[in-house]
Each structure stands twice: as structure tokens, then as C-alpha cells.
C-alpha positions in Angstrom: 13.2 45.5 40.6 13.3 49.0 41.3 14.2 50.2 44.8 10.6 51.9 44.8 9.3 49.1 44.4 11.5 46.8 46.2 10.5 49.5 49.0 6.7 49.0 48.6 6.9 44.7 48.6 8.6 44.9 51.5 6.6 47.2 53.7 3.7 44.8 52.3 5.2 41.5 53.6 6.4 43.6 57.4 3.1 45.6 57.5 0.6 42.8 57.1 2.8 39.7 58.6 1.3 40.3 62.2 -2.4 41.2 61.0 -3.5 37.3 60.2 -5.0 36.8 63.5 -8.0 39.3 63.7 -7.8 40.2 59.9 -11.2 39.8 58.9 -12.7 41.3 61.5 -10.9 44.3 61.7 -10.7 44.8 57.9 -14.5 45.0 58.2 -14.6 47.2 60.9 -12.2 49.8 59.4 -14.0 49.8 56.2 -17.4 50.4 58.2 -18.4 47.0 57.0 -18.0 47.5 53.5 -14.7 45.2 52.6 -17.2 41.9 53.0 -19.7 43.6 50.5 -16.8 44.6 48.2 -15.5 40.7 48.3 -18.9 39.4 47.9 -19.1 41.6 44.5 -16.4 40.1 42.4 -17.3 36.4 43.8 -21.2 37.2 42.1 -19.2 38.6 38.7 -17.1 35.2 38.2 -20.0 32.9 38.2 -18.2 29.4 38.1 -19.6 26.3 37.6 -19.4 23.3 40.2 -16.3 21.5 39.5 -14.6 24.5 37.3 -11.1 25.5 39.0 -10.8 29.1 40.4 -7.5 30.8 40.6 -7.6 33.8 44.2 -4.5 35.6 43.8 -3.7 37.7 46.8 -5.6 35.3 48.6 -4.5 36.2 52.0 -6.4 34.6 54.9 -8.8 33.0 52.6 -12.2 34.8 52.1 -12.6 34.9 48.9 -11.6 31.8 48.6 -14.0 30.5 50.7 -16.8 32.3 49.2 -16.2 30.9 46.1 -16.7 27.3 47.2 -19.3 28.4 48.9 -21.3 30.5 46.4 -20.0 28.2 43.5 -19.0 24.9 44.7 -15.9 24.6 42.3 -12.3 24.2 43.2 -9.9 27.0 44.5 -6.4 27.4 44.6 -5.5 30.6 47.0 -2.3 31.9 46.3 -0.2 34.3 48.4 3.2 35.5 48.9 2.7 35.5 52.7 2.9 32.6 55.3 1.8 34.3 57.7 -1.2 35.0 55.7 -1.4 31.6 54.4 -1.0 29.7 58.0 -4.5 31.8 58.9 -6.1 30.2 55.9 -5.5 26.9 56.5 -7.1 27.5 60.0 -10.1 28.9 58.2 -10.0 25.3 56.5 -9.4 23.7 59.5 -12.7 25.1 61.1 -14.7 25.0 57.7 -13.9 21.2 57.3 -16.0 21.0 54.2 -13.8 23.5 52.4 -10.9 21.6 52.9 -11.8 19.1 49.8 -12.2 22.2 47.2 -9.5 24.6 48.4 -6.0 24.2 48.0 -3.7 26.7 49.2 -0.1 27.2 47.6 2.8 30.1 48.7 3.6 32.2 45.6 4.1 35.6 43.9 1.5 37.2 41.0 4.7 38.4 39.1 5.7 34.5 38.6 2.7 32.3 38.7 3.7 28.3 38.7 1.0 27.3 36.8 0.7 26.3 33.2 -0.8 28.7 30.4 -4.6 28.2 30.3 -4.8 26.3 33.8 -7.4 27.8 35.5 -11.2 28.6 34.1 -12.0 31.7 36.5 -9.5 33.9 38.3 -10.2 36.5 41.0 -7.5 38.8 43.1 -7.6 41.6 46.0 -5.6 44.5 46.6 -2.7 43.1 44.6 -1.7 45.8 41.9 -0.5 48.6 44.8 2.6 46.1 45.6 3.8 44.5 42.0 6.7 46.3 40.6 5.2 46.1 37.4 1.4 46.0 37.2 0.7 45.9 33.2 3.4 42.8 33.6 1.3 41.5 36.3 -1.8 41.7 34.7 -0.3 39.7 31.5 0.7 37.0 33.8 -2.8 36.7 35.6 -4.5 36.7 32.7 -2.0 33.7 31.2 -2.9 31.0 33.5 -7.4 32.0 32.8 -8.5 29.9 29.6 -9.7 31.9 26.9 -13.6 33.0 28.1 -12.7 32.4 31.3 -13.3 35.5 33.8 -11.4 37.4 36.1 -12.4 39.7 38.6 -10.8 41.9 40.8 -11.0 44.5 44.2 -9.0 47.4 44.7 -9.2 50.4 47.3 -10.5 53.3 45.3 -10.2 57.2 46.0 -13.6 58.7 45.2 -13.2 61.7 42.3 -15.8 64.2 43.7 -16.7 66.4 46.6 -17.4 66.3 49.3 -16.9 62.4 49.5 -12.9 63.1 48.1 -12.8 65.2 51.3 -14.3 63.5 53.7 -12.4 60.0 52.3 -9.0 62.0 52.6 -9.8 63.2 56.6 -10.9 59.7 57.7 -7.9 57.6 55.5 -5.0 60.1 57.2 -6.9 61.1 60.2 -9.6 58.0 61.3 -7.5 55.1 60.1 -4.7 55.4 62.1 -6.5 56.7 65.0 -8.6 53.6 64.4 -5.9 51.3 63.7 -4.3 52.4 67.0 -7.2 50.9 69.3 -6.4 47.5 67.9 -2.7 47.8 67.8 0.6 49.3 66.5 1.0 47.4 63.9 -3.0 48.3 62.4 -1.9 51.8 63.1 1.1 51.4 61.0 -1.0 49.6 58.2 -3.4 52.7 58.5 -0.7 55.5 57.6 0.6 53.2 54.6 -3.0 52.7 53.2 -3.5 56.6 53.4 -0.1 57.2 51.4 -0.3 54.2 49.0 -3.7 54.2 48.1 -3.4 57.8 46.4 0.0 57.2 44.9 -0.8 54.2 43.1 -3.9 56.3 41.1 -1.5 59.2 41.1 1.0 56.9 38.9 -1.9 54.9 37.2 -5.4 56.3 37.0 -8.3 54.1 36.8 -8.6 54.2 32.9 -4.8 53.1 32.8 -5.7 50.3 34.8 -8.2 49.1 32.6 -6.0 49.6 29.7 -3.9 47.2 31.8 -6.4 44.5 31.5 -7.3 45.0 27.9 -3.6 44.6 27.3 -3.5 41.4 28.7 -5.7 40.3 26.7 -9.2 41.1 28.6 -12.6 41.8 26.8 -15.8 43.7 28.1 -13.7 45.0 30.8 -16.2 46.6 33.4 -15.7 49.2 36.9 -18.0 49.4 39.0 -17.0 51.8 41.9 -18.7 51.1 45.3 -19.1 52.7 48.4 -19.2 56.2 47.4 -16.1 55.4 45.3 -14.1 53.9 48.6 -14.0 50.5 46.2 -13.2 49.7 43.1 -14.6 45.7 41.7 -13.5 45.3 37.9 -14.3 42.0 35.8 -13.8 41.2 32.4 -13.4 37.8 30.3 -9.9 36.3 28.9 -10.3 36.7 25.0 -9.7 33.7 22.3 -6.1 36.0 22.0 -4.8 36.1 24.9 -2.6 38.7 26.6 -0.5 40.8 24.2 3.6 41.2 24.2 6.0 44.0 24.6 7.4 44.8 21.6 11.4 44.3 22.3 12.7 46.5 19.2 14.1 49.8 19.4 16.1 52.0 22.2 12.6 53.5 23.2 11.1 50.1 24.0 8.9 51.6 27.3 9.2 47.6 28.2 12.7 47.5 28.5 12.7 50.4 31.0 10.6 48.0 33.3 7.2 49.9 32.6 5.4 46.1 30.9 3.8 48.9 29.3 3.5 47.9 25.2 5.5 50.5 23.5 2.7 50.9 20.3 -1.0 50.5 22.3 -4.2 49.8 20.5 -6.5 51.8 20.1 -9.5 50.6 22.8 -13.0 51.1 23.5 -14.5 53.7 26.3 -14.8 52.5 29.4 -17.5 50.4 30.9 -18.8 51.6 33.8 -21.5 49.4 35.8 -24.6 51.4 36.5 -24.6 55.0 35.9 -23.1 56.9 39.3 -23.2 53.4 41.1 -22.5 53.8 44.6 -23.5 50.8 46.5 
């Protein structure tokens, strides 16, 4: 693993270790209530059946997770790289006893899934790409463990592309945050100044249409953005195709893989992107 990277996983698990507590509703308030919309948006676009098994990566205290069941009623294993996280939801379960028969919650990382190919029918994660190492290797390995039709869906911070909301986005994330973050606590304020720096950084190193390349490459079809909130989110979906995610070539010096990019060193050609809804800012 890079040191950059090393660098950003490990602020992660320090930054967001002492958040569990009043995570939700702080989340909420710091995204002027639009983090429970943007959740609510990739639980519609997976559309499971009762009994099918759902896959919420990134799960974190558990509220996508427990929209699922809810909106769904199939079975969900949350999966996150953080106890912390993790202990807060099992006390969601704890209080939501009815969830505690479809959820099942299990401590793991994205990059190394410990599931079996084809395992789950649905799969849905959150603010995970920012933190991998390697996001186009990532990507693969979520979409190994989704059957082949199978959907997954997914919800990223976005940076909106136009003015005056670029502007006004820029002000509040390294002005408002942090000033926000500090009426709560230290540690939101500290979460606050690493948002405003890693959410830019990430689309500076992979724009949008390279992320969607990323899910084509792992084997995604119908691959659609829809960008919410005057841009402020970003909620992709697609389904798994009958192919499945595609390999690095591992022949030649110039192999982009080997350098650690994932990225395939011939790409296919693909199709435009699919936006949802022309100039969609709900």
C-alpha cells in the first residue's frame, strides 16, 4: 500500500472512531438534512426482493442497512472496517429488535471481501472509494461477490461543477464545516477540515466519468449518476453483468496494474455516460 494511501485509511479509522455516538444525527445536520435523502436514494435503486441477501459495504452505524430491511424486507450483511462503527450498529439492532433477525453485521475491509464469488444478489456502499488504496481494484472486488443481474448502488460526496453552487460549496465545506463541526466537538471539527481536503482531491485524482469507468470495468452495465443536492451528492447504480468484473492484464513492463493503479492497461471502449434526469438536482 502506498504511504498516501496508508496516510488516508488511517486518518479514516482515527477521524471517525469517536463519531459513532451522535453519527446520524449530526451527519444530517451538517449536510442540512440531505445525507438521509441521499441514503434513502440508493436503497429505492436496489429494489430487493423479501428474502434476497443484500451486501452494505461501508456500513458504518447501520442506516442503510436498516433501510433496506425495512423498505425491502430481505436479509443484510453490513460490513465495516470499524468497531467502533460496528458496536453503534448493533445498538441500532438492539433498539430495532425486529431488525435483528435480517441483519447481520461482520468486521471487514472492501479491498478483501470474505465472501464467496456470486454470494450476495444486491449490494449497496457509502462513502467508501475516498479511503481504498486502489478504487478500480475495489470496485472489481465489490462487484465479485453481486450475482450476475444483481445491482449495486452506491453514495459518494460530490463537488458541484458550476457557479455559483462550486463557490458557495467551497466556502461552506472549508469555512461552515469546521465552524459547524466545532459546536459538537473537536473531533467533528477535525472530520470537517478532512472532508473539505479529501473530497476535492479524490475528483481531482479521478473525475466522475473515471469513476464510472471503474464500475464498467468491474464488470457493471447501465451504469447511471444521478447528482443530488445541487451536486453536493453523487448516487450511482448499475447491474452486475452475465461477465463479470474484467482482469488486469499482467504482461509487459508498462502493465498500469502492476504499478498499483487496478487500472486495466488496454480499456474498452464504453458507452457515454448516463445521467438520471437532465440537470437533476433534487
Amino acid at each position: 500500500m502506498s504511504a498516501a494511501a496508508a496516510g488516508r485509511k488511517r486518518a479514516a479509522r482515527e477521524l471517525f472512531a469517536p463519531l459513532p455516538k451522535h453519527y446520524d444525527r449530526v451527519a444530517a445536520v451538517l449536510s442540512f438534512g440531505q445525507d438521509p435523502r441521499w441514503r434513502r436514494a440508493i436503497v429505492e435503486q436496489i429494489a430487493a426482493r423479501p428474502g434476497e441477501r443484500v451486501l452494505d459495504v461501508a456500513t458504518g452505524t447501520g442506516m442503510v442497512a436498516e433501510a433496506l430491511v425495512r423498505r425491502w424486507g430481505c436479509e443484510v450483511v453490513g460490513l465495516d472496517q470499524s468497531s467502533e462503527m460496528l458496536g453503534a450498529a448493533r445498538e441500532r439492532m438492539r433498539r430495532e429488535g425486529e431488525l435483528a433477525s435480517h441483519l447481520t453485521l461482520v468486521e471487514g475491509e472492501a479491498e478483501r471481501l470474505p465472501f464467496e464469488d456470486g454470494a450476495f444478489d444486491h449490494l449497496t456502499f457509502t462513502y467508501l472509494l475516498r479511503y481504498v488504496e486502489d478504487p478500480w481494484a475495489t470496485m472489481r472486488e465489490l462487484a465479485r461477490v453481486v450475482r450476475a443481474g444483481g445491482r449495486i448502488a452506491s453514495l459518494e460526496f460530490g463537488v458541484p461543477g458550476t457557479q455559483p453552487w462550486r463557490g458557495m460549496w467551497e466556502l461552506y465545506t472549508h469555512v461552515g464545516l469546521p465552524a459547524l463541526g466545532r459546536l459538537v466537538s473537536r473531533e467533528w471539527a477535525a472530520t470537517g477540515s478532512f472532508l473539505a481536503r479529501s473530497i476535492p482531491d479524490f475528483y481531482a485524482r479521478h473525475p466522475l466519468s473515471e469513476v464510472a469507468e471503474m464500475w464498467r470495468d468491474a464488470g457493471m452495465e447501465a451504469v447511471t449518476i444521478r447528482r443530488m443536492s445541487l451536486g453536493g451528492g453523487v448516487v450511482m447504480w448499475g447491474s452486475r453483468g452475465s461477465s463479470g468484473p474484467s482482469r488486469p492484464s499482467r504482461e509487459g513492463p508498462g502493465d498500469e496494474s502492476r504499478a498499483g493503479s487496478g487500472r486495466p492497461a488496454q480499456q474498452r471502449r464504453s458507452p457515454p455516460l448516463t445521467l438520471a434526469g437532465p440537470g437533476d438536482g433534487g
